[in-house]
N, C-alpha and C positions, 0 to 999 in steps of 0.2 A: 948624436945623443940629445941634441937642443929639442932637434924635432921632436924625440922621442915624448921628452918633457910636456913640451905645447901640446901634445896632443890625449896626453891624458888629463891636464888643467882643462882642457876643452871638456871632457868626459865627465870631470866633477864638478862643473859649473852647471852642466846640461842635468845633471844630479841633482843637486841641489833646487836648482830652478822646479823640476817637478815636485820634490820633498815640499817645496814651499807652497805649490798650488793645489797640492792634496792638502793641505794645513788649512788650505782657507774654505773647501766643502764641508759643508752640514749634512749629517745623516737624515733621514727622511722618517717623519715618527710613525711609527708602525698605528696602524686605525686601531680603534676600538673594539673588541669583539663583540657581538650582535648580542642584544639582549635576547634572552631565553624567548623561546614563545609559549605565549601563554597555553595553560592545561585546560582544553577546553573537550567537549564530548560533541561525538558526532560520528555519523553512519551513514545507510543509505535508507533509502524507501525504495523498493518496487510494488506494481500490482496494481498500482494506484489506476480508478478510473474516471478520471474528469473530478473528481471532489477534492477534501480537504481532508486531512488526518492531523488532529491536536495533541499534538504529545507534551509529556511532561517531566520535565528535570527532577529528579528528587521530592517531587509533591510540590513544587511552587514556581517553578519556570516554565513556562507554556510557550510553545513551540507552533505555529501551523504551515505544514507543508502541504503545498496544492500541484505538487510535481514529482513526478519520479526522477530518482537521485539523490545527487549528497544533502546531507545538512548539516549545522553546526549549530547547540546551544551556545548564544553569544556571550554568554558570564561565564569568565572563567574558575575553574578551582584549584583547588588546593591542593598540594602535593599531598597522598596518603586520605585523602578524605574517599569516603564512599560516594558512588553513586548508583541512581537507577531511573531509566527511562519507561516509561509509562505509555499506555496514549489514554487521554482524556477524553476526548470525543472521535467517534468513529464516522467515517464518513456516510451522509446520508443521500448527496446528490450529487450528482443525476443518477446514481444505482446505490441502495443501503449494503455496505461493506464491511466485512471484519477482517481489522487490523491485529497484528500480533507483533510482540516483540522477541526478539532473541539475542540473546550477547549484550541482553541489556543492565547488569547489575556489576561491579566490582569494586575496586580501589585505583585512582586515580595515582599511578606510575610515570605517566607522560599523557602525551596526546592522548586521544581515547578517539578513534574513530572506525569503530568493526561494529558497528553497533547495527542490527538488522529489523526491517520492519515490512514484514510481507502483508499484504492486503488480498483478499481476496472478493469476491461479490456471491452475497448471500442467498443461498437459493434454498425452493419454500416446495412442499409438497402439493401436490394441485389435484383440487377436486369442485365442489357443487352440493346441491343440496337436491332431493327430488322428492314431490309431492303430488299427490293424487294420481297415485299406483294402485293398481288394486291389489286386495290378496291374492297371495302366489301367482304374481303375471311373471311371467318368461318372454324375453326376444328385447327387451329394452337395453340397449348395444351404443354406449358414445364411445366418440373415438376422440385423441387428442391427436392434430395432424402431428407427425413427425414424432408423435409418443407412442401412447397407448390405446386400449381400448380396456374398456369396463365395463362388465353387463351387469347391471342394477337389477334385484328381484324384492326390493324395499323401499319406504319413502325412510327421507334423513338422509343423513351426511356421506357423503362417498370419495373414494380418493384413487385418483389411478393410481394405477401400481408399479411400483419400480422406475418413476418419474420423477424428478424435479428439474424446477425453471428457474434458473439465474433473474433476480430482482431486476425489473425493467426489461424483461423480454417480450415478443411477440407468444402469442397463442393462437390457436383456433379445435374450436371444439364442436363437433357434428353430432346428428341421432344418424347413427349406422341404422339403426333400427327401432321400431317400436313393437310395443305388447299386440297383440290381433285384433282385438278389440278394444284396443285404446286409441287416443292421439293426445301430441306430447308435442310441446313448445319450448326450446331451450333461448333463455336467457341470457345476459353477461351482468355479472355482479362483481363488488367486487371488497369482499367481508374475510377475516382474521378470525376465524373460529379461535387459534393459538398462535403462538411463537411461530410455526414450524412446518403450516399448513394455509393456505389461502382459497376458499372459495372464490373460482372463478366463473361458475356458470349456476342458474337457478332452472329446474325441470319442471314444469309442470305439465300433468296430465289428465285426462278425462275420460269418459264415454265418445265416442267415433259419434258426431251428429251435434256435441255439443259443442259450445266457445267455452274455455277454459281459463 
């Protein structure tokens, strides 16, 4: 029976002794939770070709990306406020490009980064000018390598057909042919009659026997 005693005193001493050693740990204080991140707007660019594209926050934050991929207007906003992205200037070198925006206007919910900006490089219809044709001559034939051909039966402005050239490309322009009693010297110019169209070559012709 003594035994029995001793051996459960043993049992609630050894009790005890832990009860006492858990008494003297301190909890660990749980961290802080991360402050919100800020509401900032941002997407992507493609298309982009070696230039710049200036976009714009709301009409007063100006943005210039010289790269394809993300970006981020670095001022943040306001929860519930509107936005809309712009681009301000469109790139002009080393090829003149038109940039566009989409998914670019809303209210500012959270982040904002779906915002898209496709770039493309602006191509121009291509033609010349030709001068000293005679009335109704027939057989005067330029070709654009790797385009068209155009036979010209007037002097003034002329345009291949069913062509255009991406800004900064190569060309090359031949006489396939001349009038029978003509001769005809083609030129490289390089003049903006419009928007939309660029002369690229100047024709002139004469009488067979003279310099033009």
């Amino acid at each position: 029976m003594a035994k029995f005693k001793l051996a459960v005193s043993t049992v609630l001493m050894v009790t005890m002794i832990a009860g006492l050693s858990g008494c003297g740990e301190k909890e660990t204080p749980k961290p802080p939770p991360p402050p919100p991140l800020p509401l900032t707007v941002g997407g992507a660019v493609s298309g982009l070709a070696g230039g710049a594209v200036v976009l714009q926050l709301n009409g007063g934050d100006d943005l210039t990306v010289n790269a394809n991929g993300r970006f981020k207007f670095p001022k943040p906003q306001k929860k519930g406020s509107a936005y809309a992205v712009t681009v301000l200037t469109q790139p002009a070198l080393p090829v003149k490009q038109t940039c566009t925006v989409s998914q670019g206007s809303g209210t500012v919910a959270m982040v904002v980064n779906n915002v898209d900006v496709s770039c493309t490089t602006n191509s121009y219809a291509v033609g010349g000018t030709v001068s000293g044709l005679a009335a109704k001559s027939k057989g005067l034939v330029l070709e654009l390598k790797g385009g068209s051909e155009v036979e010209i039966t007037k002097n003034g402005n002329f345009v291949f057909p069913d062509t255009r050239l991406p800004d900064g490309s190569d060309y090359n322009v031949v006489l396939k042919s001349t009038p029978a009693r003509q001769s005809c010297k083609i030129e490289a110019i390089a003049t903006a009659p419009d928007r939309d169209t660029i002369n690229i070559v100047s024709v002139t012709c004469g009488k067979k026997g003279r310099r033009n």
